[in-house]
C-alpha positions in Angstrom: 9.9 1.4 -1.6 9.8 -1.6 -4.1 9.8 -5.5 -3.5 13.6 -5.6 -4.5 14.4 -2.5 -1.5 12.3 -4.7 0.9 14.5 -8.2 0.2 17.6 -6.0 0.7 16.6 -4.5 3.6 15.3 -8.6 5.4 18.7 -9.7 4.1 20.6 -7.7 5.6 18.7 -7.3 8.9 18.7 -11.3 9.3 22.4 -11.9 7.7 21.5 -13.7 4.4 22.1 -13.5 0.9 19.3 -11.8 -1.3 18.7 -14.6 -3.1 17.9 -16.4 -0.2 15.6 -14.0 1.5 13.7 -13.1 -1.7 11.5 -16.7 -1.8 10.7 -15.5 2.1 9.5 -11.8 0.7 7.4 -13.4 -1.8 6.2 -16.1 0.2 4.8 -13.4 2.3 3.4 -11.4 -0.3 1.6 -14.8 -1.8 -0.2 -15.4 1.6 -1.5 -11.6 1.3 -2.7 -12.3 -1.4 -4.4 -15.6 -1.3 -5.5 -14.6 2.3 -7.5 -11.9 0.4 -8.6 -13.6 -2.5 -10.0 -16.1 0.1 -11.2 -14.5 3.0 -11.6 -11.2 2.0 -10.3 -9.5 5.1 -6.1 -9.7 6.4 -5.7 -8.7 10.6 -2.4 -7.5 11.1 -2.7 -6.7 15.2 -1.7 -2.8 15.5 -0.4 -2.8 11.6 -3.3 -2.6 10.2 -6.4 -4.3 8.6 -6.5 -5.3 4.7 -10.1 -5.3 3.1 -11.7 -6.7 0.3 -14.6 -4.3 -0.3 -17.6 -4.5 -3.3 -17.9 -1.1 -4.7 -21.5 -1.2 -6.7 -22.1 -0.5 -10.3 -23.2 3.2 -10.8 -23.3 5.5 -13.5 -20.5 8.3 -14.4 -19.6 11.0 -16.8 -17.2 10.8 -18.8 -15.2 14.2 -18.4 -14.3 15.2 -22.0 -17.4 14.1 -23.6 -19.7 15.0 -20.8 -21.5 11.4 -22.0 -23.6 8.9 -19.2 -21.1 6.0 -19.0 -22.3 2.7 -17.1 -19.1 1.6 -14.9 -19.8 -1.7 -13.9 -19.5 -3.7 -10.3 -15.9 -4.0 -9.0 -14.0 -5.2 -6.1 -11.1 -2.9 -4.2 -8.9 -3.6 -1.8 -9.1 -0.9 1.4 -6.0 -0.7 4.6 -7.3 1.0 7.7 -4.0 1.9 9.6 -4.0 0.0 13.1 -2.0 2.0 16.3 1.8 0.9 15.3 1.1 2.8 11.9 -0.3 5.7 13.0 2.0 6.1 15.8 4.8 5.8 13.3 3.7 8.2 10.9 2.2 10.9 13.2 3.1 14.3 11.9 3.0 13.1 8.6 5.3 12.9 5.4 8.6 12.6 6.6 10.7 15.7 5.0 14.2 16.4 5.0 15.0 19.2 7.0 16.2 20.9 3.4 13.0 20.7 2.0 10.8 21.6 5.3 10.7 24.8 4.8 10.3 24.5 0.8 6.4 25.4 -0.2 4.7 22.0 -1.6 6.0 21.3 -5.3 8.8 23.2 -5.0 12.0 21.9 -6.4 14.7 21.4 -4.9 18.3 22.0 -5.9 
């Protein structure tokens, strides 16, 4: 789903033009953000929790050279799924019943 799918879907669940409901998307979006960038951790009660986490520099290889590559410190952003989530998605990927049966990869017609 994309940003634009998500102000379509808030303006027509609360009766209002997409243009007005898309400052409200990304006004939600922004406190994400600066929520993270701040505090470095986002509680959403029984959606989930959002996670700044430090991932330490180490050293790698690079896979067509086979050469010892430093890869330097970074920052990463982890979700761990509260209840709601995981109660919505048991069972996992949500199929169409056309494609069920349809071995992974598979095309359909």
């Amino acid at each position: 789903m994309r940003k634009k799918e998500i102000v379509e879907s808030v303006s027509e669940d609360l009766g209002m033009t997409a243009a007005e409901a898309r400052p409200i998307v990304q006004r939600v979006l922004d406190i994400v953000l600066e929520t993270l960038a701040a505090d470095g951790r986002l509680e959403l009660r029984r959606f989930g929790v959002f996670e700044v986490q430090r991932r330490a520099a180490h050293k790698a290889r690079n896979p067509r050279t086979g050469e010892r590559v430093d890869v330097p410190e970074k920052h990463c952003v982890t979700f761990k799924p509260g209840m709601a989530v995981l109660q919505q998605i048991k069972g996992g990927p949500h199929r169409s019943s056309q494609t069920a049966n349809l071995p992974p990869g598979e095309p359909t017609s």
